[in-house]
Structures are given as structure tokens and as C-alpha cells.
C-alpha angles and dihedrals in degrees: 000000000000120000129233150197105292101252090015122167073225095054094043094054083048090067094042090050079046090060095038085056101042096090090045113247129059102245125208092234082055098052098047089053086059093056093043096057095036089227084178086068101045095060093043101250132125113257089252101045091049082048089051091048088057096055095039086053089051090054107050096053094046081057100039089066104240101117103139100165143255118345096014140116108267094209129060111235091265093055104039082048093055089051089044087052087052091078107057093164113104091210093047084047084057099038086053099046087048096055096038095049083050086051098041092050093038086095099050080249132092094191113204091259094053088040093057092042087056089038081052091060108047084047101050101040096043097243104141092123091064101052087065108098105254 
């Protein structure tokens, strides 16, 4: 996998596509909610460039050899922690969880590999606290 800017916009897509992936396939329902939440904007990228990350992410675990199937996890634990360690900011972490748990439940099913990659995050960020109803 390729490494970026701590807090990237690059680094932070990267975890969203992560999420999109996770079940193994890219949904429709997915996509459009993409597009109606302008997740793009909200990291700070063009529309094409976050587009192009997608696919660039796509390619480097498929070549990465990681590939498990259907409803799992793409990414072995070292791998999905170093992209976890890419975003340091606690309001990025938030902004992240918030947009990849919206992602994980838009089809009525959070499937095991988008599951671990939310479980990942909470873990791994330290954001137990924020997973408790208010």
C-alpha cells in the first residue's frame, strides 16, 4: 500500500474506499451516498481525484494479495492498523467514523468486514467513548 501524509485528505478517503470495499463489492446504494453527502468535499478532495483514489485503492490491495472473498475484511490487521495510524486528528478520527458507520449501515447490513474495519477504528483511535448512545 502506498503511504500518505499523516491527516491527508488522501489518507482519510483511503479509510472511506476501505469501508466501501470491505463487503466486497462497491453498491449502488453505496455510491449514491457518496455523492449525497459529498464525502469528496468533506475531506477536502475534487470529485475526480477522490474517484481516482478509489480505484487506486482498489488496485493496490488487489495487488497486494489480500483478496479473502466476499464479506471480509480486504486488509490483514498490520496493514488495516498502518492505515488506521495515517489519521492522528481527533476531529478527522470522528468525522471518519461518522461517514464510514453511515456507509457500512446504507444497505440495512453491516457485513463482518465492514464490521472489523469500524471495530478497527474505534480501537485504534481510541474512540470507545463515542460509540455509547448521548
Amino acid at each position: 500500500m502506498r503511504a500518505y501524509p499523516v491527516n491527508s485528505p488522501q489518507a482519510a478517503a483511503r479509510i472511506v474506499a476501505l469501508t466501501v470495499v470491505a463487503d466486497g463489492n462497491i453498491g449502488l446504494t453505496e455510491i449514491n451516498l457518496l455523492d449525497k453527502l459529498a464525502v469528496h468535499e468533506q475531506l477536502g478532495l475534487p470529485r475526480h481525484e477522490f474517484q481516482a483514489l478509489l480505484d487506486t485503492f482498489c488496485e493496490d490491495f488487489l495487488a497486494s494479495g489480500q483478496v479473502k472473498g466476499a464479506d471480509v475484511c480486504p486488509v490483514d490487521e498490520r496493514t488495516l492498523a498502518d492505515l488506521m495510524g495515517e489519521i492522528q486528528d481527533r476531529g478527522l478520527r470522528l468525522k471518519l467514523l461518522r461517514l464510514c458507520v453511515a456507509l457500512a449501515e446504507c444497505d440495512a447490513h453491516v457485513a463482518e468486514g465492514e464490521s472489523i474495519v469500524l471495530v478497527a477504528a474505534v480501537e485504534h483511535w481510541g474512540l470507545h467513548r463515542e460509540m455509547l448512545p448521548s
